[in-house]
N, CA, C and O of each residue as an XYZ file, in Angstrom:
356
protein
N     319.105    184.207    -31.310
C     319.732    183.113    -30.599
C     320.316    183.637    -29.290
O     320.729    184.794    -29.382
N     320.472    182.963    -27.885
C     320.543    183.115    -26.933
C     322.524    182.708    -27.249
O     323.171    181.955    -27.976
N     322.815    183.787    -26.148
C     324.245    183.190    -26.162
C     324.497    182.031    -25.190
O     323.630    181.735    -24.368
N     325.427    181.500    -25.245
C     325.410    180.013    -24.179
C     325.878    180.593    -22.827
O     325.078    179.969    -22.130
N     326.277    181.007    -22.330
C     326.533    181.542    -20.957
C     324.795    182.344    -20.736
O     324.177    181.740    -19.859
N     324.347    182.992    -21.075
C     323.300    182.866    -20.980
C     321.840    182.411    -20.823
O     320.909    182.631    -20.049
N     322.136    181.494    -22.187
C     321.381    180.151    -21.718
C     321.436    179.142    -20.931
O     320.522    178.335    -20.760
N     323.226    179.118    -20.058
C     323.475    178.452    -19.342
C     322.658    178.948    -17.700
O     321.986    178.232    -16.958
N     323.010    180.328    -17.545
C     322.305    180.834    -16.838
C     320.783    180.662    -16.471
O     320.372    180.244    -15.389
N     319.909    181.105    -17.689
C     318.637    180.303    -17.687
C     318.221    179.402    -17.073
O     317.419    179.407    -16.139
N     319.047    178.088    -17.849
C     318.643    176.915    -17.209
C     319.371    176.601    -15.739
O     318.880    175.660    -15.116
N     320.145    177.084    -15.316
C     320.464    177.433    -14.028
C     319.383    177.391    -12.900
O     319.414    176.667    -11.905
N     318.399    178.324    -13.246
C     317.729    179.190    -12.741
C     316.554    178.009    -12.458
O     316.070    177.818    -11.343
N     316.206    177.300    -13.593
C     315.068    176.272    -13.768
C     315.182    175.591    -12.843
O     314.196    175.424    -12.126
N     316.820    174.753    -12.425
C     316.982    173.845    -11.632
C     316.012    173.588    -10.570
O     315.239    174.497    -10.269
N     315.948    172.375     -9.914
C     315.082    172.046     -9.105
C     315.546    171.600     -8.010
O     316.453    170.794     -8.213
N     315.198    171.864     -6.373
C     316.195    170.757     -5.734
C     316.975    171.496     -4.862
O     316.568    172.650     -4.727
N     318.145    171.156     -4.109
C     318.451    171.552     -2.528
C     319.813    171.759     -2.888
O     320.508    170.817     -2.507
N     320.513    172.742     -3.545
C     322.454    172.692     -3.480
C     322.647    172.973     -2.332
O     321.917    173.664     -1.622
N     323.732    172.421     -2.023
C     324.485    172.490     -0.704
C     326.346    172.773     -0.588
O     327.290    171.999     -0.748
N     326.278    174.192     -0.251
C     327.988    174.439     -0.747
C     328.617    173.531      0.374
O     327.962    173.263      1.381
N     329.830    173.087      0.198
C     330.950    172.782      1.725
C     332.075    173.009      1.276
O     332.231    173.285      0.087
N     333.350    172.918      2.367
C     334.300    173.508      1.802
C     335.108    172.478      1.356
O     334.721    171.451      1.914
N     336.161    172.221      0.529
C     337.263    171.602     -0.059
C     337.090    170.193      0.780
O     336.455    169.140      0.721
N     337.960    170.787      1.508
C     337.915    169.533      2.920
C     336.674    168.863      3.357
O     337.024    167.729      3.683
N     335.323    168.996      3.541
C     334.170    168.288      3.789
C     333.765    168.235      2.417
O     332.590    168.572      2.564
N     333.903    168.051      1.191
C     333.567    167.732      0.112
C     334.638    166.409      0.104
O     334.232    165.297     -0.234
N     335.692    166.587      0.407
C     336.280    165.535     -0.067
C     336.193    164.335      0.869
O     336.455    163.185      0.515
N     335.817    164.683      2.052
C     335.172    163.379      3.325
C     334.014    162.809      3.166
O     333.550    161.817      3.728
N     333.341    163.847      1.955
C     331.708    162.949      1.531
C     332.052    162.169      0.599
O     331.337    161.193      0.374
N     333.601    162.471     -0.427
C     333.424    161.280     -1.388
C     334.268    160.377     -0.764
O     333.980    159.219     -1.069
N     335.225    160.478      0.013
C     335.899    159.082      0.929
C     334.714    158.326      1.745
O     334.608    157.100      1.707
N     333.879    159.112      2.446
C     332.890    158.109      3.464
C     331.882    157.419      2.066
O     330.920    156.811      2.536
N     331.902    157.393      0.661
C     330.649    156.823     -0.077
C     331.523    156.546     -1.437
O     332.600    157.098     -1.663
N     330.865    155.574     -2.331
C     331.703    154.786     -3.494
C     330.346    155.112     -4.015
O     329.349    155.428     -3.366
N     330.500    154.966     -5.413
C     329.673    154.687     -6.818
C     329.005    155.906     -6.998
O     327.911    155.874     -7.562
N     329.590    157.254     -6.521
C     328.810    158.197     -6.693
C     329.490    159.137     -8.425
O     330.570    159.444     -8.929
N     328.129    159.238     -8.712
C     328.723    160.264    -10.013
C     329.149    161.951     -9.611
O     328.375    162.590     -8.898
N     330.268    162.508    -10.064
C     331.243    163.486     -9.626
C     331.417    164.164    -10.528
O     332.145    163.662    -11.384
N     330.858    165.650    -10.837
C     330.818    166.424    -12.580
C     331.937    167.063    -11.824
O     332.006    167.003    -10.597
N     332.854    167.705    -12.610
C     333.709    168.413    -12.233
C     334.429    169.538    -13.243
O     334.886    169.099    -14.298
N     334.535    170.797    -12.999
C     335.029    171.649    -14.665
C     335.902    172.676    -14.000
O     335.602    173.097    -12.883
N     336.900    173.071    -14.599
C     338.185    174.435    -13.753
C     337.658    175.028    -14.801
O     336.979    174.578    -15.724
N     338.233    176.608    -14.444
C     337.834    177.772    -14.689
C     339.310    178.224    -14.587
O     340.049    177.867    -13.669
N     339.724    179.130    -15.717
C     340.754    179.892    -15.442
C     340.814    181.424    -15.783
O     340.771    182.025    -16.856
N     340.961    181.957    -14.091
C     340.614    183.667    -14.336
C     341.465    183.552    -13.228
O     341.446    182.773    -12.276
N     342.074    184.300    -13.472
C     343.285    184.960    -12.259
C     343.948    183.774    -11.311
O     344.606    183.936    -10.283
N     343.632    182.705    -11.870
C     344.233    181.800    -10.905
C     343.388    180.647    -11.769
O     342.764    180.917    -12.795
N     343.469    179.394    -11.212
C     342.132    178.581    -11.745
C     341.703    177.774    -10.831
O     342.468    177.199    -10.057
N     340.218    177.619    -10.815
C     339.076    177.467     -9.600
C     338.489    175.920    -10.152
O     337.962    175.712    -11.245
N     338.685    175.149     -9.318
C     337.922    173.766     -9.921
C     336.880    173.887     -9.271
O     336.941    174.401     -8.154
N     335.482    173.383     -9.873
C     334.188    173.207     -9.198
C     334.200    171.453     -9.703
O     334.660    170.806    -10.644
N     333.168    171.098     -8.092
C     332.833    169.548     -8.058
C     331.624    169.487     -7.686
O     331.393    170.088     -6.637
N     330.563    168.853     -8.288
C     329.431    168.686     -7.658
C     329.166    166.784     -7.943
O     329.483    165.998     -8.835
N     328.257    166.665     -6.344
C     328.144    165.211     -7.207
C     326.284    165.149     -5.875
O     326.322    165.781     -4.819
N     325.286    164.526     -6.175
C     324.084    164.342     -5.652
C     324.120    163.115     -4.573
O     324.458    162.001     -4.973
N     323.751    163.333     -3.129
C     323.751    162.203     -2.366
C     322.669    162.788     -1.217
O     322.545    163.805     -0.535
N     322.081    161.728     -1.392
C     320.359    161.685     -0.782
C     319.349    162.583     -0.540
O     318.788    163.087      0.432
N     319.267    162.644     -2.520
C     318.749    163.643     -2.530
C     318.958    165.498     -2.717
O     318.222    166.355     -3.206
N     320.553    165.571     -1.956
C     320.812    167.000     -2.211
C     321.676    167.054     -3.431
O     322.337    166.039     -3.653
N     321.761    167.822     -4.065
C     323.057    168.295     -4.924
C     324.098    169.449     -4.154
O     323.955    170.667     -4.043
N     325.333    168.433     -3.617
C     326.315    169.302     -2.840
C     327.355    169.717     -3.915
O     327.395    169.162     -5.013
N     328.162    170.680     -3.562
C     329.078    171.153     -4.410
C     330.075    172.065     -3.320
O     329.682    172.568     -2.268
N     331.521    172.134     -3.898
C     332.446    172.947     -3.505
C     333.045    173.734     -4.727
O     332.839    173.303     -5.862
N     333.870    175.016     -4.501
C     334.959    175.410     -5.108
C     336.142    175.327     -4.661
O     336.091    175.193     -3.439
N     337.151    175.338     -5.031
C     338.125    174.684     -4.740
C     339.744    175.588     -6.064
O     339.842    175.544     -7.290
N     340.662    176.260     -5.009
C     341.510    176.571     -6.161
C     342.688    175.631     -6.201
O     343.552    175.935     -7.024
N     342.992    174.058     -5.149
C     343.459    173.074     -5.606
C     342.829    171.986     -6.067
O     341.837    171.685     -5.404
N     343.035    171.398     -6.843
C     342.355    169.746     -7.286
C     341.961    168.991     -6.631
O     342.909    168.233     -6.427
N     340.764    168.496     -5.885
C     340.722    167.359     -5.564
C     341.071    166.017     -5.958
O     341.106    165.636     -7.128
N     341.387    165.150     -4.714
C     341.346    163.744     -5.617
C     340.197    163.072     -5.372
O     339.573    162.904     -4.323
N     339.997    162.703     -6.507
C     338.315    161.586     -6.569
C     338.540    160.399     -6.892
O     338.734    160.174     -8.087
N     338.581    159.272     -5.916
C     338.664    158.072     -6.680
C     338.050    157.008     -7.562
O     336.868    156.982     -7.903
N     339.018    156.102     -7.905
C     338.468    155.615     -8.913
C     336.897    154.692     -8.473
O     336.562    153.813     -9.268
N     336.062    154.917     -7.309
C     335.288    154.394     -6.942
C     334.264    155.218     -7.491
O     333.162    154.850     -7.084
N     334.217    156.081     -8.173
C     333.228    157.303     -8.304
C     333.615    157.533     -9.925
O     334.656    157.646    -10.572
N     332.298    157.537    -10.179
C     332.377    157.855    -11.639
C     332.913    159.483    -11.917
O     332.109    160.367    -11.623
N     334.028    159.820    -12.383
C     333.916    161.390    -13.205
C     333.706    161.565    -14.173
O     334.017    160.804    -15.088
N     332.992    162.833    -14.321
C     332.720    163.531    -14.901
C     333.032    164.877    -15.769
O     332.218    165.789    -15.621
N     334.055    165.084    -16.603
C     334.570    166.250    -17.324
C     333.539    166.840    -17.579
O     332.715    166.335    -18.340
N     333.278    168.466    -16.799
C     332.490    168.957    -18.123
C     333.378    170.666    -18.475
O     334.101    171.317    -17.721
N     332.948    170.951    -19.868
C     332.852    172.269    -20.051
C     333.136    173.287    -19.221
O     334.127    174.018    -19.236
N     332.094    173.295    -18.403
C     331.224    174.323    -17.583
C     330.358    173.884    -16.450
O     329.781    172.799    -16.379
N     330.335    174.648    -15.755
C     328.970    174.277    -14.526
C     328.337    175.385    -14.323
O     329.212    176.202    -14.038
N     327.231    175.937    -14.302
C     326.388    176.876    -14.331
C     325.429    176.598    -12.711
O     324.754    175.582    -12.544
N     325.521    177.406    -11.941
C     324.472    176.757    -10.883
C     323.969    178.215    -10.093
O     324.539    179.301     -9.983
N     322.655    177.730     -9.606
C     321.978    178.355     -9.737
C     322.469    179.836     -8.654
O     323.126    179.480     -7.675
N     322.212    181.388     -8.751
C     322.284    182.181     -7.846
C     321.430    182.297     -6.530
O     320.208    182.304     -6.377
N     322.806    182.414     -5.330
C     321.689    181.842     -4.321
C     322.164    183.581     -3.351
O     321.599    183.874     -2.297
């Protein structure tokens, strides 16, 4: 059996498609300029704790890290997850 950080990795790797990092601040002007977008979002805690946000708009999958919280409004679906695994670039 594969361990799950591993297998998370894996399928990481499979992904298909265009990520696009930005920082805190232009992540959070793409979800104010647009409504109804879905928003995965998961913190991490290692020496501090790191929220990651990703959410897909036309086509790309953008994402930031972030070691304060964004706010996402209630116009945008969230998303709790686990974990986010993405791909090494």
């Amino acid at each position: 059996m594969i361990p799950h950080n591993a297998h998370a990795a894996r399928q990481a790797l499979k992904m298909n498609g265009v990520f696009v990092r930005l920082a805190p601040e232009d992540f959070q002007n793409l979800l104010n300029r647009n409504e109804g977008l879905a928003v995965v979002t998961a913190s991490v805690t290692f020496l501090g704790t790191t929220f990651t946000y990703l959410t897909a708009y036309k086509g790309l999958v953008f994402y930031c890290k972030s070691k304060q919280q964004l706010s996402v409004s209630s116009r945008h679906e969230t998303i709790l997850a686990q974990s986010v695994s993405l791909p090494v670039m």
